[in-house]
DOBA-653690 format. One record per residue (C-alpha): residue number from 1; residue in one letter; x, y, z. Coordinates in steps of 0.5 Angstrom, whole numbers. Layout:
% residues N
n:res:X:Y:Z
NUM:A:X:Y:Z
...
***
This chain:
% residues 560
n:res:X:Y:Z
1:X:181:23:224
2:X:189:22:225
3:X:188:14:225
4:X:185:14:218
5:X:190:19:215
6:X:195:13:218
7:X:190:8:215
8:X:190:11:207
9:X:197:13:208
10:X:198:5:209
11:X:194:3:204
12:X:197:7:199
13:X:204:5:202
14:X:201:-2:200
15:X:199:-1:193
16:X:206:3:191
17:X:210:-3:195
18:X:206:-9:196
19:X:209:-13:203
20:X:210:-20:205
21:X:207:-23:211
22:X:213:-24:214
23:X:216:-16:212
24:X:209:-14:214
25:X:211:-16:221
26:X:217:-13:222
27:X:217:-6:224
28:X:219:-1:221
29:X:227:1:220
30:X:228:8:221
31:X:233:8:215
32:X:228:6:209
33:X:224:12:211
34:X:231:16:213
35:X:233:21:208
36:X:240:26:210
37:X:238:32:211
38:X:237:37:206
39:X:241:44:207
40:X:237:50:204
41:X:240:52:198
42:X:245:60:200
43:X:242:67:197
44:X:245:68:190
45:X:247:75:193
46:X:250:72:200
47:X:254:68:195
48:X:256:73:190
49:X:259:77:195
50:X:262:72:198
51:X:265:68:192
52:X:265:74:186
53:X:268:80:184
54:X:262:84:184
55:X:260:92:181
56:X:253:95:186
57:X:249:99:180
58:X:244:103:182
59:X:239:105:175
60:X:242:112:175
61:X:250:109:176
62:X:247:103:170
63:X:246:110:166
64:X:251:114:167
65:X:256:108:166
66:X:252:107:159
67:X:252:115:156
68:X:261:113:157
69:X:261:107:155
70:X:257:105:150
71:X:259:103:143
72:X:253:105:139
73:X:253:111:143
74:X:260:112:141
75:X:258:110:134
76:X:253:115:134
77:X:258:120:137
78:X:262:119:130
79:X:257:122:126
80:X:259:129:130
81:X:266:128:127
82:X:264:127:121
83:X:259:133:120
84:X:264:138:123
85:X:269:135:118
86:X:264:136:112
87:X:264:143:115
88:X:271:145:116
89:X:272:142:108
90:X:267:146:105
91:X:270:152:109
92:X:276:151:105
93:X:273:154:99
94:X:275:161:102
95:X:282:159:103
96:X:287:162:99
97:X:290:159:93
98:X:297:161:92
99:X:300:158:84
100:X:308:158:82
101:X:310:155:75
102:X:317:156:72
103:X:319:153:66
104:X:323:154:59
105:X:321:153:52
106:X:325:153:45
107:X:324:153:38
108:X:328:153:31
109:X:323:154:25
110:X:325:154:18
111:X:324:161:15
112:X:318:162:10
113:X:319:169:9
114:X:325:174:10
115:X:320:177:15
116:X:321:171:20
117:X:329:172:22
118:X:332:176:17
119:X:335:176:10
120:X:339:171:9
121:X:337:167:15
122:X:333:160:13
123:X:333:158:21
124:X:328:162:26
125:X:331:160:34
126:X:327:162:40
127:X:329:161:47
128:X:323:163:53
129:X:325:163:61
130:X:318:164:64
131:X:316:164:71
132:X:310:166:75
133:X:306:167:81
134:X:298:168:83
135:X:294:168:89
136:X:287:167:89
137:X:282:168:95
138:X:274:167:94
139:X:269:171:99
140:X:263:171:102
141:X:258:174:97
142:X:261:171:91
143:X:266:175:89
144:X:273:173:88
145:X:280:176:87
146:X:286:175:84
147:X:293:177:84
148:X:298:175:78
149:X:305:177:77
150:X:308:173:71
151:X:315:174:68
152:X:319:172:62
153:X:326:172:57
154:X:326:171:50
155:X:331:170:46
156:X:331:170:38
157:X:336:170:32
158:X:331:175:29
159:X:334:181:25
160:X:327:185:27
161:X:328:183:34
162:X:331:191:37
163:X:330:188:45
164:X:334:182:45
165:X:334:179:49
166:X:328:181:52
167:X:325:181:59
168:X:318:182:61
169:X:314:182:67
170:X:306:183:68
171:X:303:185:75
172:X:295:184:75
173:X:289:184:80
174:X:282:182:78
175:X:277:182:81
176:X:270:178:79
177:X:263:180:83
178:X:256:177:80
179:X:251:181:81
180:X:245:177:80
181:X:246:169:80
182:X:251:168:85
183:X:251:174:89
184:X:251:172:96
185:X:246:165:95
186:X:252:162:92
187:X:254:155:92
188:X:259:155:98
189:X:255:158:103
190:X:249:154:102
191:X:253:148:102
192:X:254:151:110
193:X:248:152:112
194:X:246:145:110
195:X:252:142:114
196:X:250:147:120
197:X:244:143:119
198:X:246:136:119
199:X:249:138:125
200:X:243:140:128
201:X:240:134:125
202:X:246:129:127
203:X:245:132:134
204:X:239:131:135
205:X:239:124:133
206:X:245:123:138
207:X:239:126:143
208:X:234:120:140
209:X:239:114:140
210:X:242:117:149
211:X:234:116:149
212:X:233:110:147
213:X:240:107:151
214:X:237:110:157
215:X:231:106:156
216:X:234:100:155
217:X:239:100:161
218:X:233:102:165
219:X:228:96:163
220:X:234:91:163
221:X:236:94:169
222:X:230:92:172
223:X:230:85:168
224:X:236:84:172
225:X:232:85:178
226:X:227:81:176
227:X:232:76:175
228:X:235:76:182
229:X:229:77:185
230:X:225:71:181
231:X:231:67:184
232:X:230:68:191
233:X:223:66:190
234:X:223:60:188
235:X:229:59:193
236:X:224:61:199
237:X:220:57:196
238:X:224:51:196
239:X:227:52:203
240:X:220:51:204
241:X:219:45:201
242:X:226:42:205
243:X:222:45:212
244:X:216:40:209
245:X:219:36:208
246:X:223:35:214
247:X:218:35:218
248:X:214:29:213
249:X:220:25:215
250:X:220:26:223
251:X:213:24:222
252:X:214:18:219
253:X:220:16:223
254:X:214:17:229
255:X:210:12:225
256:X:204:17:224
257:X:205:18:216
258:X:207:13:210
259:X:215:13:207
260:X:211:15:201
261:X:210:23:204
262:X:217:23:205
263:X:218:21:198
264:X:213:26:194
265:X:216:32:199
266:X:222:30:197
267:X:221:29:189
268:X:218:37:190
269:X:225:38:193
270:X:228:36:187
271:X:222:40:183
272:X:223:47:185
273:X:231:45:186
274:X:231:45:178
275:X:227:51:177
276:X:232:55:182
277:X:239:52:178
278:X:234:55:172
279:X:233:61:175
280:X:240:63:175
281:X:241:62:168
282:X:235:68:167
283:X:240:72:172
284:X:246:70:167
285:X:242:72:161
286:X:240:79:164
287:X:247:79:167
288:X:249:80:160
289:X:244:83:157
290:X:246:90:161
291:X:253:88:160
292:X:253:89:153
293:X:250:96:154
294:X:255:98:159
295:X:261:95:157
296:X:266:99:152
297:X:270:93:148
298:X:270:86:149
299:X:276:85:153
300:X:273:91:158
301:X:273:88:165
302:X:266:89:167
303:X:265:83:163
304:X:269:80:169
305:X:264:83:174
306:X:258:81:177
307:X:252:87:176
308:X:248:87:182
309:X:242:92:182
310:X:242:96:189
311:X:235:99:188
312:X:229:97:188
313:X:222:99:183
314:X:217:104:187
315:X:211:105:185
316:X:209:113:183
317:X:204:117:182
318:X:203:121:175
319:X:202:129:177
320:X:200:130:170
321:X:195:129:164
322:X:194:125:158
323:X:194:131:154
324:X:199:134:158
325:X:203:128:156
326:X:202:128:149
327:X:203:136:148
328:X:210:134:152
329:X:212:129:147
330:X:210:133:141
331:X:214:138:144
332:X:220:135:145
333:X:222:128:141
334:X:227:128:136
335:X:224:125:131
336:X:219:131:130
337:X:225:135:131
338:X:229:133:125
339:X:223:133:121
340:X:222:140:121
341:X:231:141:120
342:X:230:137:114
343:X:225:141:111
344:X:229:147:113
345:X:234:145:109
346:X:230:143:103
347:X:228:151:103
348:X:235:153:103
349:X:237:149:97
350:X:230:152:94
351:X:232:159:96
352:X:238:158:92
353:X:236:154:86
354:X:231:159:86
355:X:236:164:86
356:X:241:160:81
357:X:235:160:76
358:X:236:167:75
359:X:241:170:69
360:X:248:170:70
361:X:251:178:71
362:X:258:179:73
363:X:263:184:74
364:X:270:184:71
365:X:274:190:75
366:X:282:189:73
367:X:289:193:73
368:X:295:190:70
369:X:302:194:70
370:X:308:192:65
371:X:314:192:65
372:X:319:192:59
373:X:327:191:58
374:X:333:187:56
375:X:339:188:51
376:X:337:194:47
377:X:339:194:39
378:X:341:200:36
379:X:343:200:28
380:X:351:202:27
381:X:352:207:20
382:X:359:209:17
383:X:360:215:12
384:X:362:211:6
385:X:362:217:2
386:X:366:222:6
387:X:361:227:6
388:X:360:226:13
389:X:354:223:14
390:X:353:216:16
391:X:350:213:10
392:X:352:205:10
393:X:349:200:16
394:X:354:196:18
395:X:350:192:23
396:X:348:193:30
397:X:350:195:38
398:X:347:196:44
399:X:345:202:47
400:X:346:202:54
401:X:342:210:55
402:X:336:207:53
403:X:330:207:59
404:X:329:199:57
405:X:337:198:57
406:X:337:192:63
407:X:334:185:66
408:X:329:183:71
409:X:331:188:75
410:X:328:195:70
411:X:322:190:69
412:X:321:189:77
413:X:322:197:77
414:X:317:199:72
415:X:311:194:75
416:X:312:195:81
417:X:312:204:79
418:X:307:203:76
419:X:310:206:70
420:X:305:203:64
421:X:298:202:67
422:X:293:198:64
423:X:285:198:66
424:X:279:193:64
425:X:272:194:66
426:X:267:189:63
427:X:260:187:64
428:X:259:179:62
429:X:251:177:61
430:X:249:169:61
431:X:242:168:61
432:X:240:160:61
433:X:234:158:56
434:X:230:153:57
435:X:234:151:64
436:X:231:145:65
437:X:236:142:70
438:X:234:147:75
439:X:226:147:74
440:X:228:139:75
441:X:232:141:82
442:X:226:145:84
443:X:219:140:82
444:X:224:134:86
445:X:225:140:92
446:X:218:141:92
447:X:216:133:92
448:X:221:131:97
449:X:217:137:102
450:X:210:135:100
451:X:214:127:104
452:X:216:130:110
453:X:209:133:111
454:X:206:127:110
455:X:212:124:115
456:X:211:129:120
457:X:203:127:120
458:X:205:120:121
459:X:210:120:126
460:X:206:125:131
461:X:200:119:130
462:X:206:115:131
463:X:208:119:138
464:X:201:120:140
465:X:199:111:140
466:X:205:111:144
467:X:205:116:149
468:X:198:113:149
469:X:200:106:150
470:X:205:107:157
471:X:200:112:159
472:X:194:108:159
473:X:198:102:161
474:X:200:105:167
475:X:194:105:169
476:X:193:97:168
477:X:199:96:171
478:X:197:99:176
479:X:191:96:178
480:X:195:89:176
481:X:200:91:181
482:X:195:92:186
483:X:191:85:185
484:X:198:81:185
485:X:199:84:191
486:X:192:81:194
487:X:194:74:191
488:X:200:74:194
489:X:197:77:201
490:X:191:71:200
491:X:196:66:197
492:X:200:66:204
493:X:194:66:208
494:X:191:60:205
495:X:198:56:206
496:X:199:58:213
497:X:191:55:213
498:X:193:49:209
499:X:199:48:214
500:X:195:49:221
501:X:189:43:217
502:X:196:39:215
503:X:198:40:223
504:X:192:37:225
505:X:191:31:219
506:X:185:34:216
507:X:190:37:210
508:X:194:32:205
509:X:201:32:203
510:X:200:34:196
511:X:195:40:198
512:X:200:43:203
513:X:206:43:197
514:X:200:45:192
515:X:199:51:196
516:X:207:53:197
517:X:207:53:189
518:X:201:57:188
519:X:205:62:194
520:X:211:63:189
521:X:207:63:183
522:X:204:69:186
523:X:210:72:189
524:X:213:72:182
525:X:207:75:178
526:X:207:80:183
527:X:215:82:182
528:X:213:81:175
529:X:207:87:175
530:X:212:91:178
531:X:218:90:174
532:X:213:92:167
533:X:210:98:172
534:X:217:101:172
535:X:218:99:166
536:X:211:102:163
537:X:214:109:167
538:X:221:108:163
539:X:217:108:156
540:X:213:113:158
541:X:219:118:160
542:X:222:115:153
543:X:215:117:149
544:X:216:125:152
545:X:223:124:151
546:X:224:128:159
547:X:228:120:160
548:X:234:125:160
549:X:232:130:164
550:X:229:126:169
551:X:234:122:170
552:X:239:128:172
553:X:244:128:165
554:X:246:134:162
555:X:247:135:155
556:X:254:138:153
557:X:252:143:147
558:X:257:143:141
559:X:261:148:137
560:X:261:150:132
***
């Protein structure tokens, strides 16, 4: 059998490279079949330990180094900010308010009558300093207080003026109270508890977007692995190929096989050489992949780094139900969370347009003191007539015993003695007619609540197809798993069978490297199955949203 081999081997050699008589004589030289020695290619693993700057990532440290690096995990955390800056602004509104204003103004009037300055004079002049102060502070509840204290001089060239000039001050306190629209349902607090929920709205989107990172992490983790292990397959197969083709050479160079085998073994060489160097571009992809979920900026340093998966994917048995599954995603998904928030703050926003449609009833209370001094004028008389009663008016002087004789001081003293008190007590009433803005509010609350229904039945759908689908397909890869590893058992005893008839020259050349193919393909599907094994499990564990607690990382709760 071994001499027909030689024959076909011969024969075909002949066909390929037809011989001269002479050439056909001549031995075979050793160095036209002789091919120098292929060296089987080095592991990329030995080689990037040895040749790179390298980072060994497990899938939880991958993770970790995500939740602190990621960008869109930081853009995400933005929103947090802004929403606790929405808040503290709107808290603002019960911040006091404190005013001053000073100012002057003067006049000059023709006189249209003697009552405007006096007779004989066809100018009225004024002259007013003023200036004043207030605090206004907003409650909860609604109501609002103010304290006011205002103060001015006034001067005129007036002959009717007995205080010239004069000084005046006004120390008041108000306070307003509504007692139906606007009592305690106000605008304000409303705004804050729809910026409390917007908090928990941006919380929980934060949550789903940590989910969702981790998902990706995870299952470009894994395609890393698939990468490098990808490699080495095809690797061991091509030192395979070497060893083939190594031993094609020997025999050829023994004469019991045409220089034609040598060249078939070592173009396969070359084959499976472009599908290693190919391999390495995948490892490349991957690298970068996870490198831009875990690097902070474009200049990080991990960028300059090898990644190198240290763990392996395991395959796991499911300890729970598909119905205990779907109630868990129901239970804990983010999206179902906000759905619920958002239709909290449509009733909040209805409980105060409700409230807001009301008549308007507020409460005026208020107490204002005044005070009054400046330069008291009195009238000047003379005894014309000698009779001894002064009869003539000559004109007008000060009168320093008078209580209101002074400046601001006597003013202040009065004020603050409360010496001329004022009250005022009223009750203001506004009832809207028509109020179509606000049955508006309400028909467009009442709209958007019937929508977030219809999402929420939509997404829960939506949540049960995808719990559905991971649950249901780990099953599938599993037994996917199961028959890639049979194929891969029973390709590696078909390639040794092939290599013993090879040995023994009942096998070609062609089927040994047909089979050392077909041992790598298996190989690979299997590697493939369990990555999308692993792969599966991290869907599901995204799907009911337990991805974050299985894996060890704790939220941090936010203030308020």
């Amino acid at each position: 059998m071994r001499i027909a081999n030689r024959l076909v081997g011969l024969s075909l050699l002949c066909f390929i490279w037809p011989l001269t008589a002479e050439e056909a004589e001549k031995p075979v030289q050793q160095d036209t079949v002789e091919i120098n020695k292929i060296v089987p290619p080095e592991s990329w693993t030995e080689r990037i330990r040895r040749e790179k700057s390298l980072l060994e990532l497990t899938p939880k440290g991958a993770m970790r180094l995500a939740l602190t690096n990621n960008l869109d995990i930081a853009i995400e955390d933005y929103n947090e900010d802004l929403n606790r800056q929405d808040i503290v602004r709107t808290k603002g509104f019960y911040d006091p308010r404190l005013s001053f204003t000073v100012g002057w103004n003067s006049s000059e009037n023709p006189s249209r009558s003697i009552l405007d300055a006096g007779q004989g004079r066809s100018v009225t002049n004024t002259d007013n300093f003023f200036f004043s102060s207030s605090v206004n502070q907003n409650f909860p509840g609604g109501s609002d207080l103010t304290l006011s204290f205002d103060n001015n001089r006034f001067s005129s060239n007036s002959a009717f003026q007995f205080i010239n000039p004069s000084f005046g001050s006004n120390f008041e306190i108000l306070f307003r109270q509504p007692l139906w629209r606007g009592f305690r349902k106000t605008q304000t607090k409303t705004q804050l508890s729809l910026y409390n929920l917007d908090r928990d709205i941006s919380d929980s989107v934060f949550k789903q977007r940590v989910s969702e990172i981790l998902q990706q992490v995870q299952n470009q983790y894994w395609e890393l692995v698939f990468a490098i292990e990808n490699h080495e397959a095809i690797r061991q197969s091509m030192k395979l190929a070497i060893i083939h083709h190594e031993n094609n050479r020997k025999r050829v160079e023994i004469g019991v096989m045409a220089p034609i085998e040598v060249t078939a073994s070592r173009a396969e060489v070359a084959t499976r050489e472009q599908d290693m160097i190919q391999s390495e571009v995948q490892i490349i992809t991957s690298q970068n992949a996870l490198k831009h979920l875990l690097a902070p900026a474009p200049k990080a340093s991990i960028w300059n780094l090898t990644l190198l998966p240290t763990k392996r994917p395991e395959v796991r048995d499911l300890t729970l139900s598909l119905d205990q599954a779907i109630e868990t995603a129901l239970g804990r998904r983010p999206e179902l969370e906000q759905n619920r928030l958002e239709r909290e703050k449509i009733e909040l926003n209805r409980q105060y347009y409700v409230k807001e449609g009301k008549p308007a009833v507020n409460l005026l209370a208020g107490v204002t003191s005044v005070g009054q001094a400046g330069q008291v004028l009195q009238d000047v008389f003379v005894d014309t007539d000698g009779d001894g009663v002064p009869d003539t008016r000559t004109g007008t002087s000060p009168n320093t015993g008078s209580p209101f004789f002074g400046d601001f001081g006597n003013t202040w003293g009065q004020v603050f003695g409360f010496d001329f008190i004022n009250y005022q007590l009223a009750l203001n009433v506004e009832i809207p007619i028509g109020n179509r803005a606000n049955e508006g509010e309400r028909a467009l609350l009442r709209i958007r609540e019937q929508r977030f229904l219809s999402q929420l039945k939509n997404e829960q759908q939506l949540i049960m197809v995808e719990v559905r689908n991971a649950y249901e397909s780990i099953a599938t890869q599993t037994k996917r798993l199961e028959a890639a590893r049979i194929a891969r058992e029973l390709s590696h005893e078909q390639l040794d069978g092939e290599n013993k008839r090879f040995q023994a020259g009942l096998s070609t050349n062609f089927e040994v490297l047909r089979y050392q193919r077909d041992l790598t393909n298996a190989q690979v599907r299997e590697l493939r199955a369990l990555i999308d094994y692993q792969q599966t499990v991290t869907n599901l564990e995204k799907a009911m949203h337990t991805i974050i607690d299985s894996n060890d990382i704790v939220m941090a709760h936010r203030d308020n």
